[in-house]
N, C-alpha and C positions, 0 to 999 in steps of 0.2 A: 458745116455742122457744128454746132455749140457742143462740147465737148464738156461744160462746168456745171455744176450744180448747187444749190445754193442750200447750206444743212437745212434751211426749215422746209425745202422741200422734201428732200428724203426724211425728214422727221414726220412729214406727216404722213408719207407715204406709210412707212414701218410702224406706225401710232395706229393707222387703218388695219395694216395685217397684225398688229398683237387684238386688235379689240374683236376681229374676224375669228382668231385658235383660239384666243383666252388659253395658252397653253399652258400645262405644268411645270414644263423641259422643253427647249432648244439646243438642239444639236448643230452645230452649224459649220459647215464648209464651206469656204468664203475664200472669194476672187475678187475683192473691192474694185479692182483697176477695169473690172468693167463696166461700174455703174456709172463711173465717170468721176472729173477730177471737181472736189469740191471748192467754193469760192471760199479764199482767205489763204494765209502762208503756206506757198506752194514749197512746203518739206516732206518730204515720207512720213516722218516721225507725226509732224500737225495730223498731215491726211490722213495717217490711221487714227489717230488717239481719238479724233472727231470722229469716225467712222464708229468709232468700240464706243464713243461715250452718247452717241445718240441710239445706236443699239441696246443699251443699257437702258436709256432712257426707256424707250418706247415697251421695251418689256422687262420694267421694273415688276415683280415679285414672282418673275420666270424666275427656275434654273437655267443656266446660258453653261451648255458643255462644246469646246472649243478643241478640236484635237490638233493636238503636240505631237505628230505620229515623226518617231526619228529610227531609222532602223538601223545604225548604225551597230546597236548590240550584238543583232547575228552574224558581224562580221568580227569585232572586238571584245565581244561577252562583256560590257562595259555597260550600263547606263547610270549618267549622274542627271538625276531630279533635277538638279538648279541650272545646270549649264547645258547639256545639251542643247542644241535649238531645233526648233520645230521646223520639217521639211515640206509643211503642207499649206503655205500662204503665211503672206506677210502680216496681215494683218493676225493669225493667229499666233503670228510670230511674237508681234508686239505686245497680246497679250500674256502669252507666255513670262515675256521679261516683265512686266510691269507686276504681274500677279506668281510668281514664282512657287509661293508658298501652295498655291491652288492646284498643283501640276498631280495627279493620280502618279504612283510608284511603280506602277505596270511597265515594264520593257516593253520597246515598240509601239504598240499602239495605247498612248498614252493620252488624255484629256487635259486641260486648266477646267474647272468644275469652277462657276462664280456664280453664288447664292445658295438658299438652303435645298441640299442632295442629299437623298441618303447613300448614296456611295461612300463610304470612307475614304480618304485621299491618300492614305498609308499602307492600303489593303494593297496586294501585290499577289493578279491573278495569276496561278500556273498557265491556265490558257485562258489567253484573254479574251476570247470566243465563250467559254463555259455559263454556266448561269452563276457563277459566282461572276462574274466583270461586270464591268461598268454597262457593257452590251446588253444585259438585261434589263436592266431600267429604262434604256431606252427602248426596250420592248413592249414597257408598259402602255397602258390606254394614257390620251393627252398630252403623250410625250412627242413629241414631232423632232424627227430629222430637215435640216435647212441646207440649201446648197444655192447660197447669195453669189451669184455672179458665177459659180464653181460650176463644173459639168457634174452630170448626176453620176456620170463613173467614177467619184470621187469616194463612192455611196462602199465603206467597210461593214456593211451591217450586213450587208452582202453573206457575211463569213460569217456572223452570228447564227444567221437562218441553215447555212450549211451544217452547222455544227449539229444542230439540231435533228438533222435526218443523218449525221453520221455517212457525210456525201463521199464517196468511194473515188472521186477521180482525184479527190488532195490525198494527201496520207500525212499523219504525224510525223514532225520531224523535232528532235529533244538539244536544244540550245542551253549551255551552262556558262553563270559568268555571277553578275554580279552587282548590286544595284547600291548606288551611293547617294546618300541624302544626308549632305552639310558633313555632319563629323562621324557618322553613323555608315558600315556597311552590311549588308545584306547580300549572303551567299543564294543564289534564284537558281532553278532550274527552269527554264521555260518549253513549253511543247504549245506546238501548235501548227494547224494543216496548211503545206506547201504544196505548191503548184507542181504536178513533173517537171523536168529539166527540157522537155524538148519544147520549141518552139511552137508558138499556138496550141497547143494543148487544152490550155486552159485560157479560153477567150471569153468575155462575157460580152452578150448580145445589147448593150446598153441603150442601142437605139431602140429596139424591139420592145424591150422590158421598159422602158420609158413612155412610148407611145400604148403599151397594154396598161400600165396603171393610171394615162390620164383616158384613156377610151372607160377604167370601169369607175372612174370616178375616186381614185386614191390619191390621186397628186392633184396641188391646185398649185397654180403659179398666180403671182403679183408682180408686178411693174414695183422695182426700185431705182430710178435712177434713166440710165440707160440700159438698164439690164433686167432680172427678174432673182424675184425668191421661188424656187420651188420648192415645195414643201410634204412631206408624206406624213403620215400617222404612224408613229413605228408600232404599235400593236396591228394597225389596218394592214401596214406593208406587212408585220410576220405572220399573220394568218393568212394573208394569200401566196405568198411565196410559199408557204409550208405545204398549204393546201397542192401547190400545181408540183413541187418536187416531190413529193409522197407519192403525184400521178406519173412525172416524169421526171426521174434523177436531174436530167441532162437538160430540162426546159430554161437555165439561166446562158444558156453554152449556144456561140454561137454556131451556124451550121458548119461551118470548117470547122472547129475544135471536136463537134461530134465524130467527123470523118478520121482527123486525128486518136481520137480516142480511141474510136472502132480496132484502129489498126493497131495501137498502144496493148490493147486488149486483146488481142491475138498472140502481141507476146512475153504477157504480161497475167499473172493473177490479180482479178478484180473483186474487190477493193483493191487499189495498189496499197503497196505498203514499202514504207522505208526502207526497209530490209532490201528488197529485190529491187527498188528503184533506183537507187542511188549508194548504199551504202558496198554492193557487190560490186559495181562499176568502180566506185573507189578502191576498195581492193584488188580489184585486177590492174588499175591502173598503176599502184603503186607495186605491182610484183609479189 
C-alpha cells in the first residue's frame, strides 16, 4: 500500500472541500499522520509546515482556529501564552510555535486564531465554556468545526452545548493561578465543569452521537489523503444537541455512564456540586 501523497493532491482535494462550506471559520482538530506521509523531505518540521501551508492555501479568507489545549494549569495554576505547548497534535503544535503571537490567553483550552476573528486574543474567559469564549463563535452559523484525521471525540464543543443547559452531572470547579504573556502577568481565576472523580461517570457515547448526526444530515465527511475531513456546522451541531439535552439531560452519556450516574444520584444531591463531590472527601481525607 502507498503510503505518500503528493501536496497537489491533497491541494486539490482540501481546494474542493473549501469551495463545497465556503466557510466563515474552521475549527480544526487534526491527526495529519493519518492522511498519509507527503512526497518531498521526509522531516516532521517539512511535513507539517506543508500540511499548515496548503491548508491555508486552500481556505485563504477563512478564519483557521487551531486548538493549543495544555492543561497543565489545573495542576500548576501556571499558564504562559508563548511557551506552553499544545497537547492536542503535532501539527497544531507547529502552528502554535510558528504563530505564537495568535495563541487566545484562555487557560486550558486555548486557540492559535489565524486570520480576521472577532475574538480578541487577549480576552481571558473565566469559563471558557460561557458565551463570552471563544466557543461561541464558533457557535455561530458558517462557522464549522474540522476533525482532519482526528476522531470526532476530540469534539470540546461538546462542553459549550452543556453549559448552555447548565448539565447537572459536571459541577463547577474554581482553579486560581495565573496567566503570563512575555513580560506581562495576569492574576485568573478560572471555573469551569468537571467530570466526577469516579470512573466512567461521565462517558460520552461518540460512536452513537456520531453516527446520529450523519443519519440526520449534520456531518459531512471528505476524502483527504488517506483519511477524511469530517466536518459539522457548529450552529447546526448546537441546535440539535440543545434541542435533544432539554429532551434528555443524559442523551450525550453513554449507557454505562447513565447506570453510573443512577447510582451517583442515590448518593449524592442532583445537580452535583463541588461542594459534596469532592471538596468534603478532601477534608475527610485530610482529618
Amino acid at each position: 500500500m502507498n503510503l505518500t501523497r503528493t501536496p497537489e493532491s491533497i491541494s486539490k482535494e482540501l481546494d474542493r472541500i473549501a469551495q463545497a462550506l465556503t466557510p466563515k471559520a474552521l475549527t480544526l482538530h487534526t491527526n495529519v499522520g493519518m492522511l498519509g506521509v507527503l512526497e518531498g523531505p521526509f522531516t516532521k518540521e517539512w511535513q507539517l509546515s506543508e500540511y499548515h501551508r496548503l491548508i491555508r492555501q486552500a481556505f485563504e479568507g477563512t478564519s483557521l482556529l487551531y486548538p493549543t489545549f495544555n492543561y497543565d494549569f489545573l495542576k500548576n495554576g501556571v499558564y504562559d501564552v508563548r511557551n506552553d505547548t499544545c497537547k492536542v497534535g503535532s501539527l497544531n503544535e507547529h502552528v502554535r510555535k510558528t504563530h505564537p503571537e495568535r495563541r487566545t490567553h484562555t487557560p486550558v483550552f486555548n486557540f492559535c486564531i489565524l486570520g480576521n476573528h472577532p475574538h480578541p486574543i487577549q480576552t481571558i474567559s473565566e469559563n471558557p465554556f460561557s458565551r463570552e469564549s471563544v466557543f461561541s463563535n464558533i457557535a455561530e452559523g458558517n462557522s464549522w468545526i474540522g476533525f482532519l484525521g482526528a476522531g470526532f471525540d476530540t469534539n470540546t464543543f461538546v462542553h459549550y452545548v452543556e453549559e448552555e443547559v447548565n448539565i447537572g452531572y459536571r459541577y463547577i470547579k474554581t482553579f486560581k493561578g495565573k496567566v503570563i504573556a512575555g513580560d506581562t502577568q495576569r492574576a485568573v481565576t478560572f471555573r469551569y465543569r468537571v467530570r466526577p472523580l469516579q470512573q466512567g461517570a461521565v462517558d460520552y457515547d461518540w460512536v452513537r452521537l456520531e453516527r446520529d448526526l450523519l443519519h440526520n444530515g449534520l456531518m459531512k465527511v471528505f476524502s483527504v489523503g488517506l483519511g477524511e475531513l469530517k466536518v459539522v456546522e457548529g450552529k447546526g451541531l448546537y441546535d440539535y444537541w440543545l434541542a435533544n439535552l432539554k429532551r434528555d439531560e443524559w442523551f450525550l452519556l453513554t449507557e454505562e455512564s447513565k447506570m453510573i450516574l443512577r447510582e451517583l444520584s442515590k448518593r449524592h444531591r442532583y445537580p452535583f456540586a463541588y461542594e459534596e463531590m469532592e471538596a468534603a472527601a478532601i477534608k475527610k481525607e485530610g482529618g
